[in-house]
N, C-alpha and C positions, 0 to 999 in steps of 0.2 A: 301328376299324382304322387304325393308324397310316398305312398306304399307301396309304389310303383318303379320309388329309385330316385323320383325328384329332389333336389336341396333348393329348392324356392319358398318351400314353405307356404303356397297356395291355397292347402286340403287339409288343415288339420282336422274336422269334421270327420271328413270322410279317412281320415289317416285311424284317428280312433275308430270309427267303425270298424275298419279292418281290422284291426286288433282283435273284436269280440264274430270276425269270420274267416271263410277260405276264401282266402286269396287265389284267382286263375290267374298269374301271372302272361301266360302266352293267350288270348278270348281274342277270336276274330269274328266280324259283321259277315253277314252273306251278302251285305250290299254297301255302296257309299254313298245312299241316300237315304234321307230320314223314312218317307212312305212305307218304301220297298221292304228296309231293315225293320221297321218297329212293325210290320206285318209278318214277317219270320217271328220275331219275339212272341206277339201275342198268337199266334196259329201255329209256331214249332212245324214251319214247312217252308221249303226253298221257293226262292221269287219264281220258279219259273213254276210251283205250285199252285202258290194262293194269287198269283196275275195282277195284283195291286202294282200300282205305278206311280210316277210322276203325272201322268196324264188324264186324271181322273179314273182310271179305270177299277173298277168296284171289286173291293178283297170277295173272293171267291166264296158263295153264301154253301155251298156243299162241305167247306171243310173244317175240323173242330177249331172251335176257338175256346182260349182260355177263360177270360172273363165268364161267356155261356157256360159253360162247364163248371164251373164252379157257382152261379146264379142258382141251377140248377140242382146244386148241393144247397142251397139254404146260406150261400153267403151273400151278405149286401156287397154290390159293385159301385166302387165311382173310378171316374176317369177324370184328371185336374191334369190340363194340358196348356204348354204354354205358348203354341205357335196356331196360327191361321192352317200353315200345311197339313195340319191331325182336326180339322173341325168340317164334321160333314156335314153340316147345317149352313158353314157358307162354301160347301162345294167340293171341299176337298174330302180327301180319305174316305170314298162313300165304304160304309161299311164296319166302317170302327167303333163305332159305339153298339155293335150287337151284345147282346149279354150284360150293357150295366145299367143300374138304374138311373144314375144318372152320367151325363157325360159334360162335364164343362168346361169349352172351349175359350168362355167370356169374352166372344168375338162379335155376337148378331146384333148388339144395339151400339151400334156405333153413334157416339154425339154429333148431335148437328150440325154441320159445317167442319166438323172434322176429316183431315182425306182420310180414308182406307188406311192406306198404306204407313201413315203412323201409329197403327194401330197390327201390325201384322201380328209382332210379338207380345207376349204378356211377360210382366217381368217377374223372376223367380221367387218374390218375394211377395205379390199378391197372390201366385199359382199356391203357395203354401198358406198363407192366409186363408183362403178357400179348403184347401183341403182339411188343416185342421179344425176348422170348422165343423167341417162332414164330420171328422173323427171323433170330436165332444157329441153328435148325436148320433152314431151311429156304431159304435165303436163293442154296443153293449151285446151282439152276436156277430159269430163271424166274417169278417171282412176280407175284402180285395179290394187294395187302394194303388193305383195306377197313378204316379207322379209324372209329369213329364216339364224338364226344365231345360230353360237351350239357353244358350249365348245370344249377346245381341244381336246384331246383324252386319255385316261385314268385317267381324272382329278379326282382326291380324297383328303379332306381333304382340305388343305390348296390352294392347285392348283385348287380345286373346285372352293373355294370361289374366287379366284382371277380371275378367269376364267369368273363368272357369274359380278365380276367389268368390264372386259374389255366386257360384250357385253351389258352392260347399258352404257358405255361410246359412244361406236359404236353406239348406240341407238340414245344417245342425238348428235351424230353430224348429223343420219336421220332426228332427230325432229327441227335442224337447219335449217337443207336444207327448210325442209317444211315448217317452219319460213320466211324464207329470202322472198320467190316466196311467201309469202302471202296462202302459201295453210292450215293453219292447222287449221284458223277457222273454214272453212267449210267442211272437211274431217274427213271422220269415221275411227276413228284407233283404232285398236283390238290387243292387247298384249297377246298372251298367249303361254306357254309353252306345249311341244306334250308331256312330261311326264317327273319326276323324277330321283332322284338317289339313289336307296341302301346305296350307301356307307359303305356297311359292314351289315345295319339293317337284322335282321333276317339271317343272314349267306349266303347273296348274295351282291357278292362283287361289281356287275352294274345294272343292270335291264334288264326285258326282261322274268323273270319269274314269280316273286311274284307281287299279286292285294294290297299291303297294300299301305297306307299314303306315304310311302314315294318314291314310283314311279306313287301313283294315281292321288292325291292330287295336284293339277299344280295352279301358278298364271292366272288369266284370267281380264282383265279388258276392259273395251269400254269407249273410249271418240266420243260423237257425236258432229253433226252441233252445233258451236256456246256454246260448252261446256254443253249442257243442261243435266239436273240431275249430276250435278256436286257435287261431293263429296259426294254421295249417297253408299251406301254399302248395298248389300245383305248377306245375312248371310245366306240363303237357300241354299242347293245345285242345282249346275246346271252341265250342262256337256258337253266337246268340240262338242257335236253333236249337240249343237245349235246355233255353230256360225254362218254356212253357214244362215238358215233361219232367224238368224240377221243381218246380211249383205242383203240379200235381202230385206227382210224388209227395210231396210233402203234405200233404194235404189227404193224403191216402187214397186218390180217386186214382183209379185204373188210368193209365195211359192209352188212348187211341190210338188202335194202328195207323189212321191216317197218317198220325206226327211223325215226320223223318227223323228228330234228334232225340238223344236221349240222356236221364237224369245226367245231372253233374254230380250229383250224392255218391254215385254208381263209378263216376269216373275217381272222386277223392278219395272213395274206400278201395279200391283197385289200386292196378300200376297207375298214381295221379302221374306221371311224369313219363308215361311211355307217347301220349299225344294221338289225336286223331287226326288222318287225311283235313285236309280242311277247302273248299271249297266255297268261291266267291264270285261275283257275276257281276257287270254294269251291263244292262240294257241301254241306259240312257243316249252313249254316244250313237246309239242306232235310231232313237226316238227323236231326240233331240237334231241329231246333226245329218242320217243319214250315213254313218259312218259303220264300222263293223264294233259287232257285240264285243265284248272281254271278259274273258273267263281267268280266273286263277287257281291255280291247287299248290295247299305246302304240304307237302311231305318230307319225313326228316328233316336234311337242311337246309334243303333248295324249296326256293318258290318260282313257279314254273305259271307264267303268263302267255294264254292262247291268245293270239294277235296275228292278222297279216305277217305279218315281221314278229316271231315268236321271241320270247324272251326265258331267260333263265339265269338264276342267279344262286350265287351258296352265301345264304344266310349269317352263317357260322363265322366268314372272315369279313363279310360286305353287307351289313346291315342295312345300309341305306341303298341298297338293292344300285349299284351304279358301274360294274364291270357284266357285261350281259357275256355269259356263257355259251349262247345257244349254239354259236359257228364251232367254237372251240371243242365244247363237249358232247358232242353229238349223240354218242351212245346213252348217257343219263338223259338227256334231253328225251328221247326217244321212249327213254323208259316209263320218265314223269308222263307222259304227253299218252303214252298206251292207258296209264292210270285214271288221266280224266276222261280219254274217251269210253271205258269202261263205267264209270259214273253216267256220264252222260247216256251211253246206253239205254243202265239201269234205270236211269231216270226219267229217260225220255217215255217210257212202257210207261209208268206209274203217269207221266202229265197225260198221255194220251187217253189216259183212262177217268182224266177228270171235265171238269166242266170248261167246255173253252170260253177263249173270250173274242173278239172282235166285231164287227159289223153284221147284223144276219144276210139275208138273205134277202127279205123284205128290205130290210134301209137298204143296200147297196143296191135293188130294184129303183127304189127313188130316187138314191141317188143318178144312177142313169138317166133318170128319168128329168133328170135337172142339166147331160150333159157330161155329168162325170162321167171320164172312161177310163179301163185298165185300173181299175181299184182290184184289189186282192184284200181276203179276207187276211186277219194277224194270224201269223203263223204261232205256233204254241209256247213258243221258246225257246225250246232246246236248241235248234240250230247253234253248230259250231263256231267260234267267233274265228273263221280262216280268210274270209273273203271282206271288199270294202276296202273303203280308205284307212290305216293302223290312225288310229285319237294322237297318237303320240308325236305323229306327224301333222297333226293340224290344231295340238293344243292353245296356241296362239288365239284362233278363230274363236273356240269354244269361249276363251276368258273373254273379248272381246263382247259374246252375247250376248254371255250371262252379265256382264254389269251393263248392259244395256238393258239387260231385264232391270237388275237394281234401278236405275235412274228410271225406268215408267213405273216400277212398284213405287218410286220414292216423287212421283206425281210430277213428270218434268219430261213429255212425251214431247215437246220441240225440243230437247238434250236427246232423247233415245233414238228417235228416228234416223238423225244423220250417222247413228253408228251402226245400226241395221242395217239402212243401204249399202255401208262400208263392206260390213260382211257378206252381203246378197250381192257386190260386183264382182265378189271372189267364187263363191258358194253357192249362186240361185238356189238349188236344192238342199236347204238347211231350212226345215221344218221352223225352229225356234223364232227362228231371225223372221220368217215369212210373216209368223204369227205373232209376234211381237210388232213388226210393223202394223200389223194389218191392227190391232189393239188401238197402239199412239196415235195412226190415223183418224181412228174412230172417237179418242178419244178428243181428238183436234177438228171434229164433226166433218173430218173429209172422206166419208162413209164410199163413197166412189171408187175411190181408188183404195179403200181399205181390205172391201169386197175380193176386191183381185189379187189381194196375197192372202187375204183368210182364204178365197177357195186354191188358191197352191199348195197352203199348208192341209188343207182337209186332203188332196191330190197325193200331198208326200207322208201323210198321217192317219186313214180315212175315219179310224175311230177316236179320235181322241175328242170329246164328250169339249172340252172347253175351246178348243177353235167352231165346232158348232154351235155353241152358246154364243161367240164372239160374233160369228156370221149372222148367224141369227136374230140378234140385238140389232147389225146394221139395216140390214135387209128390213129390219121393223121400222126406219130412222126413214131406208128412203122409202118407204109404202109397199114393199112387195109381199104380203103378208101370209100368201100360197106360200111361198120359199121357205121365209122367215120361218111360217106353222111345222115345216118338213126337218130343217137342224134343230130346230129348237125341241121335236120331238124327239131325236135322236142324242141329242143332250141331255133330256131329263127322264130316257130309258138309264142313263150313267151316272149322273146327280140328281139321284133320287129323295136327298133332305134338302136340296138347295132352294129355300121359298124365294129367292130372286130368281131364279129362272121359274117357276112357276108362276109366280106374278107377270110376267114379261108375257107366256105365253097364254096367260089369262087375256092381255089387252089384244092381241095376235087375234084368237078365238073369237071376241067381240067383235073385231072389223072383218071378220072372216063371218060374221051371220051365225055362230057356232054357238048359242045362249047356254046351252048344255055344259057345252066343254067349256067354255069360259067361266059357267060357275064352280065347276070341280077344280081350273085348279086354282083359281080365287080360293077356295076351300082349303084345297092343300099349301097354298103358302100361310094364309092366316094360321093354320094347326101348326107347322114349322116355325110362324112367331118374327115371320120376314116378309112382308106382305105387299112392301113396296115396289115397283120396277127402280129395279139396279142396273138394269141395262150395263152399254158403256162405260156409265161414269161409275158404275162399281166396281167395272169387271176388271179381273184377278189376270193378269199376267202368270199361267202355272208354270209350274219346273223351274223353279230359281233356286236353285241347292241354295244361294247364298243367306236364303232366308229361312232355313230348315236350323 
């Protein structure tokens, strides 16, 4: 980013924008994955609040969201998104389109004969096509317009940078549109990035595991009504969990207690440069890998990484976080590390008091009842990230996975298979890899042996809504249609706009005698507008940061 200190000249778009706002020069993600973070953004509540995942698991319906909240004032809502991972209509992100009138993903009518998987991404340049669209009709009462633009897919390096030119060009012909119609004096526009790229830093070749700079650390800037505080720059840290309550703020609607972050208007008229604790989490490498959580908190000028093998670093002389302090300085270390458990605390009261999420009571009865044993309900999150294997020590594994995810998302499951087993002769219990096999298999109709690593992954995951989908689907392939009926329901308690799983368990219902339930959810996928079985050959490989 050119505002940002770059001399590449990449952003001039977004380089003028800055100009007519305030600049957050230090904005950190509470996560380093798209789901996780763009659910802090729109709900202004930490991941370990709103429960939304890589794993399907549904943004927490008890707590405020932005979009709602503002429906509810009398403004039209749309949502123009540019990837498959934000579209709950094919599975992902259930939950995100609450509060707008419309939400489009442009993912559910895929051309005939076309795979999936060239199709994950929409490119930044139809997302705003679409959008300004909406804006010539809609434009003439208050609005809330939700852009969402990403990078291609595996961008590194040189495709990186060109990648982040083509969505500041997409940008400035949004900022035309809202030119032309007169709208950009008086509208609030909020630029920020849901998180980083590795690129190789630290021996992770995307993100989605490590809390350092270079997946934390995101652009963030605000232009308000009439440009005011224009060319104003804070230098303090702040963090995507305060956008929701700056947008409302601006908006004049009362702030919810529930929201944990607050205005940035609040931070730029104060000490902008005094900075807030800041606070960040991957779940992932516990979901993903079975590995331990990672927590981060910067304060001052240490960033202070809870790990097995803890980490600590000063900022100040060692930006690129690479002489670890923690042996050395023991006393700050101690300090930092008193400071997040204090958070955590605090925090941990406020999660227990909300809506949990995991397996009931009832499904893990069936499941039993299927054979599963020693299944445990999801714990809430908070747990410390002290125990486990340190990500940092088996980040190898992790890259390894995930482009094995790449090559089955990119329709080429006799290439992904042999690298799964690779990882499964190291790792048996690596969730990803189980379910990633047990997919390829499936999709290479060897349903058999596919069954036996989807149920290890349901074994090392119990709730994760798309290895049930995936089991599900086989189990329908080889006739077990009692089993199939019991994942498949347990799946679309969690993908609840998904009309390819409800199709699937429409056909299940039928060879189960079940006329009733078969035409409800024949019903409910045709209303959804997906109405065919997708089974297998549709299904979605989840959790590939690299396609976020």
């Amino acid at each position: 980013m050119g505002f940002l200190g770059s001399r590449r000249g990449l952003t001039p778009n977004l380089d003028r924008l800055a100009k007519q706002s305030i600049v957050f020069e230090r904005a950190y993600s509470q996560a380093p994955l798209t789901v996780v973070s763009l659910a802090t953004i729109l709900s202004g509540t930490y991941p370990q609040t709103h429960h939304a995942s890589e794993l399907g698991a549904l943004l927490a319906t008890g707590l405020p969201d932005l979009p709602d909240l503002l429906h509810a004032r009398g403004y039209r809502t749309a949502a123009f998104v540019g990837s498959i991972r934000l579209d709950p209509r094919d599975g992902f992100a259930p939950g995100f389109d609450r509060g707008f009138d419309i939400y489009d993903a442009g993912f559910q009518q895929t051309p005939s004969g076309e795979d999936r998987y060239q199709s994950i991404e929409c490119g930044a340049d139809r997302v705003v096509v679409q959008a300004t669209k909406w804006l010539g009709q809609n434009a003439q009462q208050p609005f809330f317009l939700w852009v969402h633009l990403c990078l291609p897919p595996g961008s590194s390096g040189g495709s990186y940078e060109s990648g982040v030119a083509a969505i500041d060009m997409a940008l400035g012909k949004l900022m035309t549109a809202l030119h032309s119609q007169g709208l950009d004096p008086a509208s609030v526009i909020i630029v920020a990035a849901d998180h980083g790229e590795s690129l190789g830093a630290h021996g992770e070749d995307t993100h989605g595991i490590f809390l350092y700079d270079e997946t934390i650390h995101v652009p963030l800037l605000v232009k308000l009504p009439q440009s005011l505080m224009a060319g104003k720059r804070v230098e303090g840290r702040v963090r995507l969990l305060d956008v929701a309550p700056t947008v409302l703020e601006t908006a004049r609607i009362p702030i919810p207690s529930e929201m944990q972050g607050q205005s940035l208007l609040r931070i730029a008229k104060g000490n902008a440069d005094a900075g807030l604790p800041v606070y960040a989490r991957s779940d992932f490498p516990q979901q993903a890998f079975g590995w331990s959580v990672l927590e981060s908190w910067r304060s001052g000028k240490y960033l202070y990484i809870r790990a097995p093998q803890p980490e600590l670093y000063d900022l100040s002389v060692d930006p690129k976080a690479i002489r670890n302090l923690a042996q050395s300085s023991k006393a700050i270390l101690e300090t930092i590390a008193g400071q997040l458990n204090s958070f955590d605390d605090h925090l941990g009261n406020e999660v227990r008091k909300s809506v949990q999420t995991g397996l009931t009571s009832s499904e893990m009865q069936k499941l039993a009842s299927l054979g599963y044993v020693g299944l445990q309900k999801s714990a809430s999150g908070v747990a410390a990230a002290v125990a486990g294997t340190d990500p940092k020590n088996s980040i190898a594994g992790a890259n390894l996975t995930l482009n094995a995810m790449l090559t089955l998302e990119e329709g080429k499951p006799e290439k992904a298979i042999p690298e799964f087993r690779q990882v499964l002769a190291g790792q048996a219990n690596t969730y990803l890899a189980q379910y990633g096999l047990g997919v390829g298999l499936a999709r290479q109709q060897q349903y058999s042996e596919a069954i036996e690593h989807l149920r290890k992954a349901i074994e090392l995951q119990p709730d994760s809504a798309w290895a049930h989908y995936a089991m599900g689907c086989s189990l329908f392939r080889l006739g077990d249609f009692r089993t199939s009926a019991i994942h498949l329901e347990i799946a679309s308690d969690r993908l609840l706009q998904f009309g390819g799983l409800h199709a699937v368990l429409a056909q299940v219902y039928e060879r189960l005698g079940r006329p009733q339930d078969a035409t409800r959810e024949r019903t409910k996928a045709s209303q959804l507008g997906n109405p065919r079985c997708q089974c297998i050959e549709r299904e979605s490989p989840s959790s590939n940061p690299q396609r976020h």
